[in-house]
C-alpha positions as CSV (number, residue, x, y, z in Angstrom):
1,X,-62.9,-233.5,-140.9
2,X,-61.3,-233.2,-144.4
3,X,-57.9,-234.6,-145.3
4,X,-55.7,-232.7,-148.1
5,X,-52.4,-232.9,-149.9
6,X,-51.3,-230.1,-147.7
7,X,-50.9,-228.6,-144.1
8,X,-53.6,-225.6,-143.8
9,X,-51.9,-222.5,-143.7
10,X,-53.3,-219.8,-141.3
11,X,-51.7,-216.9,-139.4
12,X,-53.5,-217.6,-135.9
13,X,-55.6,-219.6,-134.5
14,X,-58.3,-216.9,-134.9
15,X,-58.2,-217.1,-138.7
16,X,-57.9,-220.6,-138.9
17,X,-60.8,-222.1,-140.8
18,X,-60.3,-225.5,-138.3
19,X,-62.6,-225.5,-135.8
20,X,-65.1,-227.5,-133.9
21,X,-69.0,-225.7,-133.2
22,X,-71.2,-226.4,-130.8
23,X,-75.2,-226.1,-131.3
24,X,-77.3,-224.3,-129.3
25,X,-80.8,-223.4,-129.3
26,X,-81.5,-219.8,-130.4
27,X,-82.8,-218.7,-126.9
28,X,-79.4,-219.8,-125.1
29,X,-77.2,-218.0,-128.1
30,X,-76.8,-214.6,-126.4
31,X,-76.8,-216.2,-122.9
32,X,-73.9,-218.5,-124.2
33,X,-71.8,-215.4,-125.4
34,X,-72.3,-213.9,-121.9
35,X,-71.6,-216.2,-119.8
36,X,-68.3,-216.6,-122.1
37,X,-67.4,-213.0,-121.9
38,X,-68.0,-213.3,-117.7
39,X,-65.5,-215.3,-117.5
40,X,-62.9,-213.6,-119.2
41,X,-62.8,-215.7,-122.6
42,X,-63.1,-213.3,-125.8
43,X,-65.6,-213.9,-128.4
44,X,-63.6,-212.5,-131.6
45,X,-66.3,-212.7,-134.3
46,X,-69.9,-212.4,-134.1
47,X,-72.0,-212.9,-137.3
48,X,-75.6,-213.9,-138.3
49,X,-74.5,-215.2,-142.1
50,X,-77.5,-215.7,-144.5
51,X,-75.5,-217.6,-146.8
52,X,-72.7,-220.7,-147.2
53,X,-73.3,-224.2,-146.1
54,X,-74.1,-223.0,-142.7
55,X,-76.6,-220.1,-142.0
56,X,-77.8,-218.1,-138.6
57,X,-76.0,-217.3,-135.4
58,X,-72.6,-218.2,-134.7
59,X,-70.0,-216.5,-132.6
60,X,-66.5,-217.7,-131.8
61,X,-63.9,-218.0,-129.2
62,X,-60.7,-220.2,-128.3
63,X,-60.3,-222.4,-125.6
64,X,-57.3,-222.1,-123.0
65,X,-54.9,-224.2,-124.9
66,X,-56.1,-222.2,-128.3
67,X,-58.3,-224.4,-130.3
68,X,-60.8,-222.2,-132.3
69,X,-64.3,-223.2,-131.0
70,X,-67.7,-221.6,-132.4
71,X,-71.2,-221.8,-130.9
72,X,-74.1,-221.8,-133.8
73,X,-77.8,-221.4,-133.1
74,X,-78.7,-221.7,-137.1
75,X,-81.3,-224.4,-138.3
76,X,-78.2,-226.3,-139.8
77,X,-77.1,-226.6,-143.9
78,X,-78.8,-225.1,-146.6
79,X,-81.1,-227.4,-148.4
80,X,-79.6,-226.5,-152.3
């Protein structure tokens, strides 16, 4: 959690940077997005970044009430 001066700005909930992740290991990354998409939640964004503070996996989805929510199988932040 940050604080700032300002309310973030964002045009949905999908583009909103706000968002809590939840680690998994890499083996139950793909299982995770398809037992999501069985049960009729979208994924909206599937990416394997290789660079930022966090690198690997990740895939996100909101939750019924519309909290952005992202699952991450990566090794965690970049050592600079």
């Amino acid at each position: 959690m940050a604080k700032g001066n300002e309310p973030l700005k964002y045009d949905s909930a999908k583009t909103t940077p706000v968002h809590h992740a939840f680690k998994v290991t890499p083996e139950d990354f793909e299982p995770s997005i398809e037992f999501l998409r069985k049960n009729g939640v979208e994924v909206f964004n599937i990416e394997n970044r290789n660079e930022g503070v966090f690198w690997g996996p990740q895939a996100y989805f909101l939750d019924p009430d519309g909290n952005k929510l992202e699952i991450y199988a990566g090794p965690g932040a970049k050592k600079a």
